[in-house]
C-alpha positions in Angstrom: 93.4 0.7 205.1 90.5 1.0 203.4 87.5 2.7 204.7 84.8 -0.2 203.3 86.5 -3.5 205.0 88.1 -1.3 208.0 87.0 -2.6 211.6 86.2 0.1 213.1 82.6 0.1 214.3 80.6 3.3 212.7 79.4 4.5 215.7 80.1 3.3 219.4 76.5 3.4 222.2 77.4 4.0 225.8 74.8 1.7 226.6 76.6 -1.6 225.4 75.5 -2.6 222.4 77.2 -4.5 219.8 78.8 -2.2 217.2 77.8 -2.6 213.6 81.3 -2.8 211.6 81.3 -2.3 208.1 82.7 -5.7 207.0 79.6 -7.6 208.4 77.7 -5.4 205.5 79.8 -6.1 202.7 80.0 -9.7 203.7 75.8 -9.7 203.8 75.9 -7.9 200.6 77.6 -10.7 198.9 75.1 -13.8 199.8 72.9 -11.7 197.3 75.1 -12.3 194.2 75.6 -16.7 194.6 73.5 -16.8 191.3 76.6 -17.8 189.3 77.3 -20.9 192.0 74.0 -22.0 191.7 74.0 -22.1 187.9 77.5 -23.6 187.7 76.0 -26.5 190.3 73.4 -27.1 188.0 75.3 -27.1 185.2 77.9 -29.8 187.2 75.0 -32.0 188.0 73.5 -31.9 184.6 77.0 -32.7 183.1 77.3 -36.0 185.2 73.8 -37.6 184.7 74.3 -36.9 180.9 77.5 -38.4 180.4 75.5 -41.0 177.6 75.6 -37.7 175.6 79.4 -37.5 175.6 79.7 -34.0 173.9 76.7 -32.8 175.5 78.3 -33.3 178.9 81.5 -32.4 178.1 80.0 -28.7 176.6 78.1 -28.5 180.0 80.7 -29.5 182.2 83.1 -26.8 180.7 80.1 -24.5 180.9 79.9 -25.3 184.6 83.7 -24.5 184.8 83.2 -21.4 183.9 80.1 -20.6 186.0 82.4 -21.2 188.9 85.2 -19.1 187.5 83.0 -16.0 187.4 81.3 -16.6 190.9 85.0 -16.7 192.1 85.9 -13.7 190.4 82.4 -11.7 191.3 82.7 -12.9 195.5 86.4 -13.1 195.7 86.5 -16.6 196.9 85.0 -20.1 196.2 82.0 -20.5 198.2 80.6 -23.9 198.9 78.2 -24.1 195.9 80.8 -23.2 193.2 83.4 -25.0 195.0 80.8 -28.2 195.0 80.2 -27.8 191.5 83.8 -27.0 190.1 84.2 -30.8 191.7 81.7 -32.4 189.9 81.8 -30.5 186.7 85.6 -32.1 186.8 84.4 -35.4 186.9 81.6 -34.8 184.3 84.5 -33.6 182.2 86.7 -36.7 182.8 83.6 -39.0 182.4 82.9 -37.5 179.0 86.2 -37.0 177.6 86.7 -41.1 178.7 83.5 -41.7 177.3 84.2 -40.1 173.9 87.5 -41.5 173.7 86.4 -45.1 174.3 83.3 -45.0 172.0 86.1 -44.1 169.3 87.9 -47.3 170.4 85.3 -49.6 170.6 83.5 -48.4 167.1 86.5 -49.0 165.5 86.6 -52.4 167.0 83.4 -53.7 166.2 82.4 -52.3 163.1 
């Protein structure tokens, strides 16, 4: 087991007080690097309410795709935020790959 995410407290007090354990730092230590879940959450929300500018929502929505990817991979699981925002970037993606399609279809029709 390794040393960094063991439970074993670093140093015990006779008097009773709670034990610092190791995990509870590396777990602090994270919070600091939720820059990527932030962006990607931007990048989701900004993909939805441009959906008038298919291709620019479709870019940002796979931009925010990736965002969350690289939050995942840099905290080792999907926090809320990037989790949030893989959500929505998946409907900006479906709302501008719909709205390219049927601006195809219906120039063709009327023009």
């Amino acid at each position: 087991m390794s040393k960094e995410f063991s439970e074993e407290p670093k140093s015990t007090s006779e008097s009773g007080e709670e034990a610092e354990y190791v995990y509870k730092k590396v777990i602090t230590d994270k919070k600091q690097r939720r820059t990527w879940s932030l962006v990607s959450l931007v990048l989701a929300c900004l993909s939805v309410l441009l959906t008038y500018f298919s291709w620019v929502g479709l870019i940002l929505g796979l931009l925010s795709v990736g965002a969350a990817v690289i939050s995942r991979v840099n905290l080792g699981y999907f926090d809320k935020l990037s989790l949030a925002a893989l959500i929505i970037a998946i409907f900006g993606v479906v709302f501008a790959v719909t709205g390219i399609a049927f601006g195809d279809i219906f120039a063709q029709l009327f023009a």
